[in-house]
Steps between C-alpha positions, in 0.01 A plus 500: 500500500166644368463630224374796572615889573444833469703795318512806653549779202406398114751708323773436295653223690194398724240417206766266282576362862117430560478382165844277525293336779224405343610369225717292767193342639459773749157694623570833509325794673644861391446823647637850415345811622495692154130428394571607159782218532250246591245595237718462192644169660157348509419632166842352370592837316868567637752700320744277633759334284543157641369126361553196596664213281393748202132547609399877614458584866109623366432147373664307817312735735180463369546156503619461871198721577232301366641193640462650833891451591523842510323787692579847547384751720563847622391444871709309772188387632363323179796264534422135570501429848680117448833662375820422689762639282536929394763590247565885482593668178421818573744761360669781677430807299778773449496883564575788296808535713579118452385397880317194562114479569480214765079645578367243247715183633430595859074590458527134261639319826254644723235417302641163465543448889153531581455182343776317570411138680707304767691240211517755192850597311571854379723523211634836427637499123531906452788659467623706748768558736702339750343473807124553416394146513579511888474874530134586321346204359540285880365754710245609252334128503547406839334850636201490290487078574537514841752165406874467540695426186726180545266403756114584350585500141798445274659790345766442172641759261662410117516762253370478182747526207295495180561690169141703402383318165644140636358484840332144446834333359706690764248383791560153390900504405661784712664332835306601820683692796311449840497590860299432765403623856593188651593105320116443546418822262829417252358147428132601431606755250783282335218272434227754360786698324626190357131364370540705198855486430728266394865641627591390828437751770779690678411489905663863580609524876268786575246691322735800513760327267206457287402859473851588482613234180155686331669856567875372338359323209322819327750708616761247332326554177480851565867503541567318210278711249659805659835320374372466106379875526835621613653309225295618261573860632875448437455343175326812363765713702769293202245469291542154487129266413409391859329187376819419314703590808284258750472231290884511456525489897265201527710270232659479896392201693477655831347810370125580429479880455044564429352647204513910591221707491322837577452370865309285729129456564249285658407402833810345613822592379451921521361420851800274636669841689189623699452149620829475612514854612193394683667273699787725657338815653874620553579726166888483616451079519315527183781667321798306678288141409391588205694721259500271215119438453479851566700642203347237266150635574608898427655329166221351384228802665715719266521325181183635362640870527837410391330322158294828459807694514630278172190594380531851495824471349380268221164700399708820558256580816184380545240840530267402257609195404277227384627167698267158504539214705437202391430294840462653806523231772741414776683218242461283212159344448302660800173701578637624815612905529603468879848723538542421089805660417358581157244697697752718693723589158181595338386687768881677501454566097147628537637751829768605206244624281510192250112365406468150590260251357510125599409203300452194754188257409525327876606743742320789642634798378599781785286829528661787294582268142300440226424162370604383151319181321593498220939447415500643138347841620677516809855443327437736232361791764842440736819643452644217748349190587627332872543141548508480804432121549342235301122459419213324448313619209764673335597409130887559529516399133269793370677704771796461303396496203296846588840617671729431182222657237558879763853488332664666808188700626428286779719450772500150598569465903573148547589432905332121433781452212167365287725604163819503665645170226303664224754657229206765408556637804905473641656805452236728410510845657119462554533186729558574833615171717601456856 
């Protein structure tokens, strides 16, 4: 096998991919249309939160650049010429009214098939749904290559099942899922996939189980959350703790109830219904096959209003009000905003007439808020401060400290359960749990 391949989309999964592969031994070539993208790859100044064995994407990617392993471009045609092997990250972008964007995965694979060579091997690694592989991204290459996949070239699919912030580790560790076009195209991908990894790879049957087991998995977990939210709904109904409650279900072998929240964000999980959706065109087939999954993602779409709603019970309405978050992300530890259900309640609280102000050193912080710096000021302008998930940056010590010395004039929303063990807070009419 050479060593050497393209990637096809540098974003959050394709660039720690690119970069898994070089430090692998690999020569990479990377392309992704956004020029803006490009520029602030080659000038190693990402936002992104990723490193690899504790070093900072910044410092590995100027590194891989000035060794020459790695080189990005913005143009199809700047792509070496001696390439055999394409991956495709390129992500399917959601509407407003939650309906997928295939335009940039299809215009990608066009671009892709005019260079396409008798020999090469196109892995597809995006997410998307069942039936595309065949469907869009076959037809796509083989019209703009004149070639015949199976025959010309070798066409595989394996989803990508990474975590944002452990990409590297997860590109290494997480079992591979793969299908191919034909046993020709299974094998060559097995044994690229497998270069960097160290799992044994799972040789699907087709590439549409493949898409499929991608589609189950995140709506699994989206299932599951949905499961801790409801709990956490009926605990308050009794008001009974919810943490207390779960971790009393889980002293059960067989049972693993999550950690509840204010809902579900990313570029997976919130996403796992419109994929599947996707793949039925039939609304009557979608609702016969799918009722569970379906529920699960209203649950979770709703929590944010339903945790508002406590809200405006606990700060006896919100018109006015004075609420800071503290974090702002989709979860614990990340830069990322993308369908962050922190984003969506404080959206719902600002639409109430509350005045929101954010505190979040990493993450970009949404049109329409202000931006805090500094905690003491922050705390002791609010009149409730949300926790919405855990944070980089944020002192939770002086945050409690700052909390305790308001004496009750602060209320304290906690849907993390940061101080949910700490005596200061249990019981207090100003701390507001799920």
């Amino acid at each position: 096998m050479e060593k050497k391949l393209a990637v096809v989309g540098l974003g959050y999964v394709g660039l720690p991919l690119a970069l898994t592969y070089v430090l692998g031994g690999f020569q990479v070539a990377g392309i992704d249309v956004d020029v803006h993208r490009v520029q602030a790859i080659r000038s190693a100044s990402l936002g992104m939160r990723e490193d690899f064995d504790g070093v900072p994407v910044n410092d590995v990617l100027r590194k891989c650049l000035a060794d020459g392993n790695l080189v990005v471009t913005s143009m199809f045609s700047s792509l070496p010429r001696d390439i055999e092997t394409y991956i495709i990250t390129v992500g399917i972008p959601i509407d407003d009214d939650w309906s997928l964007d295939m335009s940039m995965l299809a215009s990608a694979c066009r671009s892709l098939g005019q260079l396409l060579k008798r020999g090469d091997l196109v892995i597809c690694r995006s997410t998307v749904p069942v039936g595309t592989t065949r469907g869009l991204v076959m037809p796509a290459l083989e019209e703009a290559s004149g070639l015949k996949a199976g025959v010309d070239f070798d066409l595989a699919y394996s989803s990508e099942r990474i975590a944002e912030g452990r990409a590297y580790e997860e590109f290494r560790t997480m079992p591979l899922v793969v299908g191919g076009i034909n046993s020709h195209s299974l094998e060559r991908a097995a044994e690229v996939l497998g270069a960097i990894n160290t799992k044994p790879v799972f040789k699907a049957s087709s590439i549409e189980l493949v898409e499929a087991a991608k589609m189950f998995e995140n709506a699994q977990r989206d299932v599951n959350i949905a499961v801790a939210n409801q709990v956490a709904r009926f605990a308050n109904r009794f008001d009974i703790p919810a943490w207390e409650l779960i971790d009393a279900c889980n002293t059960h072998s067989r049972v693993k109830i999550l950690a509840p929240g204010i809902g579900v964000g990313g570029h997976c999980i919130p996403y796992a219904s419109p994929y599947l959706f996707g793949s039925l065109a039939d609304v009557a087939e979608r609702e016969e096959l799918l009722p569970t999954f379906v529920s699960a993602r209203q649950a979770n779409a709703a929590q944010p209003a339903y945790i508002a709603g406590r809200m405006a019970q606990a700060l006896h309405g919100t018109s006015g009000r004075r609420v800071l978050f503290v974090g702002i992300a989709m979860k614990d530890y990340s830069d990322d905003v993308t369908v962050s259900p922190a984003v969506v309640l404080a959206r719902t609280l600002k639409d109430m007439g509350a005045v929101v102000h954010v505190l979040d050193d990493i993450a970009d912080i949404p049109a329409g808020f202000d931006r805090e710096t500094d905690l003491r000021a922050a705390v002791r302008w609010a009149q409730a401060a949300v926790l919405p998930i855990r944070q980089s940056g944020v002192d939770y010590e002086m945050l409690r400290e700052l909390v305790l010395e308001a004496q009750g004039g602060l209320c304290v929303c906690d849907f993390r359960g940061i101080f949910r063990d700490d005596p200061g807070f249990a019981g207090q009419p100003w701390y507001m749990r799920l």
